[in-house]
N, C-alpha and C positions, 0 to 999 in steps of 0.2 A: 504493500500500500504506500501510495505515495504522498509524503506531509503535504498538507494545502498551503498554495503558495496564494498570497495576495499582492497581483502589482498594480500598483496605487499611483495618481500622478502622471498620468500615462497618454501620452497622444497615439490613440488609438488608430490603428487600420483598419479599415473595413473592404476588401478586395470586391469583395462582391457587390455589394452595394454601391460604390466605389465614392467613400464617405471617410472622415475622418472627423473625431474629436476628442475633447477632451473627457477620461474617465480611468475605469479600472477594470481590471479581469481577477476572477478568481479562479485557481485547479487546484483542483482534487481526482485521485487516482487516476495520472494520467491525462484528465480530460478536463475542458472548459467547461466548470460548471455554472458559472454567474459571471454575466459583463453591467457594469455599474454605470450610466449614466452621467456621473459624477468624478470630480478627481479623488477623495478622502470619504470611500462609503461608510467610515466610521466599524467597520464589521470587525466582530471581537470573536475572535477562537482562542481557545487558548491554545492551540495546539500550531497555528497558523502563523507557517515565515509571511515576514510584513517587508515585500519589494517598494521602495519610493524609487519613481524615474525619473522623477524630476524634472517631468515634460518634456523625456525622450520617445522617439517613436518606439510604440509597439507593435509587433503586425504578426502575420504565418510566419513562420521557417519559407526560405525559398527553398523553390524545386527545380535544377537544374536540368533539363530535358534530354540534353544529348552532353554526355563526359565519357570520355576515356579512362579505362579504367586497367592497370595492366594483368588482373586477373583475371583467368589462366594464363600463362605463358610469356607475359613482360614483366613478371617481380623486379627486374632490377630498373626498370622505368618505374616504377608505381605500384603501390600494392592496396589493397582494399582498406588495411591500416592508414597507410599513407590518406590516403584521398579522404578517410575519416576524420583525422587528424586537422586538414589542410579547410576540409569542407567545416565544422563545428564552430572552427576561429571566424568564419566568413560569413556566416549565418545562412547556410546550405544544409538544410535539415533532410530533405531526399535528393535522391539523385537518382537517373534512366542511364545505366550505362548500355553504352554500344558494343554488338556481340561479333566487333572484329577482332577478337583476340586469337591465344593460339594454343588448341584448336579453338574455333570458331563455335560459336554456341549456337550451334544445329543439333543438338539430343536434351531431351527431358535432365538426363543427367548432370549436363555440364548448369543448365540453371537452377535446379537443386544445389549443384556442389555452389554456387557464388551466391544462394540464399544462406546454406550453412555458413558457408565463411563468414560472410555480414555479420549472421547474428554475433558469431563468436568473436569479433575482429571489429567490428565500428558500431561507432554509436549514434550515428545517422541511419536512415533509410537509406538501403541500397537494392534500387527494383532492375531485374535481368531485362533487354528488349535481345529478342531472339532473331537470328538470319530468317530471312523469305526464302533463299535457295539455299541447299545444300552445297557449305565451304566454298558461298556466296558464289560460283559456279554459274547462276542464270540459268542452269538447265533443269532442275530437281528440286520441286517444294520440299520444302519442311514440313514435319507431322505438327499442323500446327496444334491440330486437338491437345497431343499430348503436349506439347511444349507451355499451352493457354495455363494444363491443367498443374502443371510442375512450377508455373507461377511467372511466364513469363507476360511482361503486358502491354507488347505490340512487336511488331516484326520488321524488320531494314535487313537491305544489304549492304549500308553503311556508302561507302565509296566508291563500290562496284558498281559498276554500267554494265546493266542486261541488256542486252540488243534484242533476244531474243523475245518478242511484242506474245509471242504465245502465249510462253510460258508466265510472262507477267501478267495476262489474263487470264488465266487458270486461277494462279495466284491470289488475284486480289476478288475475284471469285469465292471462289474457297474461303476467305479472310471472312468476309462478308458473309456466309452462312455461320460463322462465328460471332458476328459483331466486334471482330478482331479492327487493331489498329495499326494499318500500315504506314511507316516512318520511312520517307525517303531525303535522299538530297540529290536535289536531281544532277546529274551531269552525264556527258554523251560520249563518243568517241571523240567529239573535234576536242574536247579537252586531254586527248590520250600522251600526250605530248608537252604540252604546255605545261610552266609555271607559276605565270603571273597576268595578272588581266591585259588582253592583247589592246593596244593602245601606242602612242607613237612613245610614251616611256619604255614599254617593250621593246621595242626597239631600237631606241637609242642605248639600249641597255643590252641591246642582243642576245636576249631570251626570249622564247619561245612564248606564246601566248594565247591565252583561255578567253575565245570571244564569246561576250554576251551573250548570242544565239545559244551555244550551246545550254547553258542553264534553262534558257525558255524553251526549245526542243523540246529538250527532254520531260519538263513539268508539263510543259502543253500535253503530252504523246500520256501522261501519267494520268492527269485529271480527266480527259476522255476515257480510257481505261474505266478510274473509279467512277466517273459519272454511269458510265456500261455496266458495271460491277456492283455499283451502290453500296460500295463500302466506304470504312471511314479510314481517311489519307491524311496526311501529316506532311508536308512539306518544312524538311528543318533550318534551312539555312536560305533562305532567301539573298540576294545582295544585288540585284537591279532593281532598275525602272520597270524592264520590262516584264520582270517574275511578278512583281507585286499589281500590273495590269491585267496580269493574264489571273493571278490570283483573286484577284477583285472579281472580277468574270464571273468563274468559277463559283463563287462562293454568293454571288446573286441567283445562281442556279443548285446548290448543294448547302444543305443546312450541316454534313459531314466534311466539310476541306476545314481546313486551320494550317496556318504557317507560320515559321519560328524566324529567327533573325539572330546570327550570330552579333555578340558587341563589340567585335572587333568590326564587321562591317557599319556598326552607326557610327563610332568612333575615327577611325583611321579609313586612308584611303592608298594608293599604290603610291604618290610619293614619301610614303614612310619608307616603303622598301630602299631610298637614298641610293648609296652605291654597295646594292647586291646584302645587306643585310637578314641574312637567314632567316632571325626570329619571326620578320614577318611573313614568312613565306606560309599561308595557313591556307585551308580548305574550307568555304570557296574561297578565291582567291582578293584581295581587299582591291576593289574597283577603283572608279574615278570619282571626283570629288561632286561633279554632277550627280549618278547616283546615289555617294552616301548623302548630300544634301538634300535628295528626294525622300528618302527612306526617312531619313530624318527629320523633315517636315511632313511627314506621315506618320510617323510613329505613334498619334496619340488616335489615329484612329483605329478601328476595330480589325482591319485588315490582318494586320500582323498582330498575330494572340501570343505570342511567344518572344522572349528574350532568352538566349542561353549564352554559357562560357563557351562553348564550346571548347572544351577546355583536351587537350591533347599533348600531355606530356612528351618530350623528346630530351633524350640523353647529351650531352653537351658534343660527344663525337659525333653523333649523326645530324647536327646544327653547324657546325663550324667546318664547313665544307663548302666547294663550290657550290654557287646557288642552284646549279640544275641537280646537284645530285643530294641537297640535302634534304632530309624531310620534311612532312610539310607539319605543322603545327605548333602550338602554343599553349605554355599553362594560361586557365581563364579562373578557374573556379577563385580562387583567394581573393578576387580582384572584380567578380562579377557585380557583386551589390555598391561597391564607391563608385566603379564606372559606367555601372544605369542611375546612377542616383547624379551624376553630372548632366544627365539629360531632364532631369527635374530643373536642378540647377539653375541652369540653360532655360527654361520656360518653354522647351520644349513638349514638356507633358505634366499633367499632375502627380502629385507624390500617390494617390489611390489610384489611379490608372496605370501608374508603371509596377507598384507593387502586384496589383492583377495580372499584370501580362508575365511575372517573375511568382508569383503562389500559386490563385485561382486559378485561372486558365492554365498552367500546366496539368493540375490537380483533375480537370474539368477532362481534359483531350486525354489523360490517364486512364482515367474511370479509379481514380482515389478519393473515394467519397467521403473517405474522413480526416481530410488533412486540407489545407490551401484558404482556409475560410476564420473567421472569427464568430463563431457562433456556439451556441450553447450545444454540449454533447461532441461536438466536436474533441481529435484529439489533441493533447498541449504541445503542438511543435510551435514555439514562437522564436522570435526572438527580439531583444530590445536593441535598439541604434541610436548613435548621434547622427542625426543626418548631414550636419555643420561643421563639423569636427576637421580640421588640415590635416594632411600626412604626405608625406614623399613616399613612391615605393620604392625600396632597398630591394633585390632582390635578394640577396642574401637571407633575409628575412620571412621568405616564405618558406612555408611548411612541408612546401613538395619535394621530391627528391629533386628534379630537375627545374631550373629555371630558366626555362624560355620562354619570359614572358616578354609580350608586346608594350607593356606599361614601364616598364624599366623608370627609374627616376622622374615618374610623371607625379604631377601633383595630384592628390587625388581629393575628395572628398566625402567625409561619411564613415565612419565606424562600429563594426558592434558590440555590446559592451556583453551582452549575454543571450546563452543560446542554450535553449530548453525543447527537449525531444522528448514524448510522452510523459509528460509531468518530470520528468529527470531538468537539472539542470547539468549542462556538458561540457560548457562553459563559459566563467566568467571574468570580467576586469573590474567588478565592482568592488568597490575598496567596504 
């Protein structure tokens, strides 16, 4: 049984409602059981720790949607410990990892084995999403039935480009007699080559280049599919003009599409790549500043339900290489909530509509019906933040094994001071 915690003082989130003020929450075992109206509900337990936030926000735990995770097969990039560790300081209370590890998590088994781990290993939520093809292959569905039933809770082939238009209708076929959720990021063959978004920096740069078409191909060729199929689709990483038109479309015609946006594409754009800088070389690739300024002046509308880190750890040897042969990605998670919270900042979006698009709405496109919300009966994943708060990031000072991160000595804004999963507190800086 978990002591009842009172936080008192508290500038509340309300994601769903997409509302904020001032008041308090109470938990008991685990779960929210009284939200107060008021700052000081005066309520006496004896039994009962008394939180003052002293009109810091409180809101969900975020739920990362797409992170790498290097369990099975990359321990020495990341381990489910690690990412625990890394996520709790950051106020990352679940996380959707990606089932491109190694083996690739196409058996019942291998997502059992990465639920046991979790429990035993972190004190975050960590939910399996399981491959569509067999060792992502495009020729051989997954037994999705048993994969649904071992706990996994939606289906990608991550990075892999299917060609084969069949088999992806079989697929998401199939998905859809499940009420399964399939998770793509779309990209084609013309990306089979490229590096970085094809553009005359590309070029002046003399690397190969990932043009725009290819993203919208491929998502156009997908949402036709699911429209045929009438299943629910996920599009993760959006980074044009043109995905988020065709997404808009889409989603005037389908109550099922939702699409995510990595924060490396609102943030940064392909002049950060400078002269051949690895860290930025990530998936999809960071565009032009046209785009991210489109995206970014959309972000508060409902188009894009999704923020993630997209977070993708890389060992410091396979970064510090020529830029065609180094890998592609970046730590995000430790860094995710200061650098959506700059888009608040910014007056780009409100502080309850961007927490939505970082709790609820992940929670929602999930099917985690008891996390993401501030509501009574709900479970206690919170956490409390200064939203105000300066820091420089050191990289040094993340928790991840590796640090390749995109934010490197950027100023950043926003802290959290304490992070509570199922009535547990996991961690805090309150003195």
């Amino acid at each position: 049984m978990n002591k009842p915690i009172l936080f008192k003082n508290a500038l509340l989130i309300d994601p769903k409602n997409e509302r904020e003020f001032i008041g308090s929450i109470l938990t008991r075992d685990g779960n929210i059981c009284e939200i107060f109206n008021t700052p000081d509900p005066n309520y006496s337990i004896s039994d009962c720790e008394i939180i003052d936030c002293n009109n810091n926000t409180l809101s969900p735990g975020l739920i990362d949607m797409w992170v790498f995770v290097g369990e099975p097969g990359y321990e020495h990039i990341e381990t489910i410990e690690d990412i625990s560790d890394a996520a709790k300081t950051s106020g990352v209370t679940s996380i959707a990892c990606r089932p491109d590890t190694n083996p690739i998590v196409d058996e019942a088994e291998l997502v059992e084995y990465i639920k046991r781990k979790s429990i035993d290993k972190s004190e975050v939520n960590i939910y399996p999403i399981a491959a569509l093809t067999k060792k992502h292959g495009g020729e051989t569905m997954t037994e999705m039935g048993s994969l649904i039933e071992a706990g996994a809770l939606g289906f990608s082939d991550a990075y892999n480009f299917n060609n084969n238009t069949n088999v992806l209708k079989n697929a998401f076929t199939y998905a859809s007699n499940y009420d399964a959720l399939i998770l793509q990021n779309s990209n084609s063959d013309l990306d089979k080559y490229g590096v970085v978004n094809e553009s005359e920096l590309s070029m002046r740069l003399g690397l190969p280049g990932v043009p725009k078409i290819s993203e919208a191909i491929s998502l156009e060729r997908e949402l036709m599919i699911a429209e045929y199929a009438a299943n629910k689709y996920h599009s993760i990483c959006i980074s044009t003009r043109e995905s988020y038109e065709i997404i808009k479309r889409y989603k005037d015609l389908l109550s099922s599409v939702t699409c995510g946006i990595s924060i490396n594409n609102l943030k940064l754009n392909e002049n950060d790549i400078g002269t051949y800088r690895t860290f930025f070389k990530v998936r999809p690739p960071l565009r032009s500043e046209a785009d991210r300024s489109f995206l970014l002046e959309n972000i508060s509308n409902d188009i894009i339900d999704v923020i993630t880190s997209n977070h993708d750890p890389q060992g410091t040897e396979s970064k510090r290489l020529p830029f065609e042969e180094a890998e592609y990605g970046a730590v995000g998670i430790e860094t995710l909530l200061s650098a959506s919270l700059s888009l608040y900042h910014e007056g780009h979006i409100s502080l309850p509509k961007l927490i939505k698009k970082l709790t609820y709405n992940p929670a929602k496109i999930l099917n985690l019906d008891n996390i993401g919300s501030l509501e009574v009966g709900k479970k206690a994943d919170l956490i409390l933040f200064d939203k105000d708060i300066p820091w420089v990031l050191d990289a040094d000072n993340l928790k991840t094994k590796c640090k390749n991160t995109t934010f490197e000595n950027q100023k950043m804004q926003g802290k959290v001071l304490l992070t509570m999963v199922g009535g547990n507190i996991i961690h805090s800086e309150i003195n």
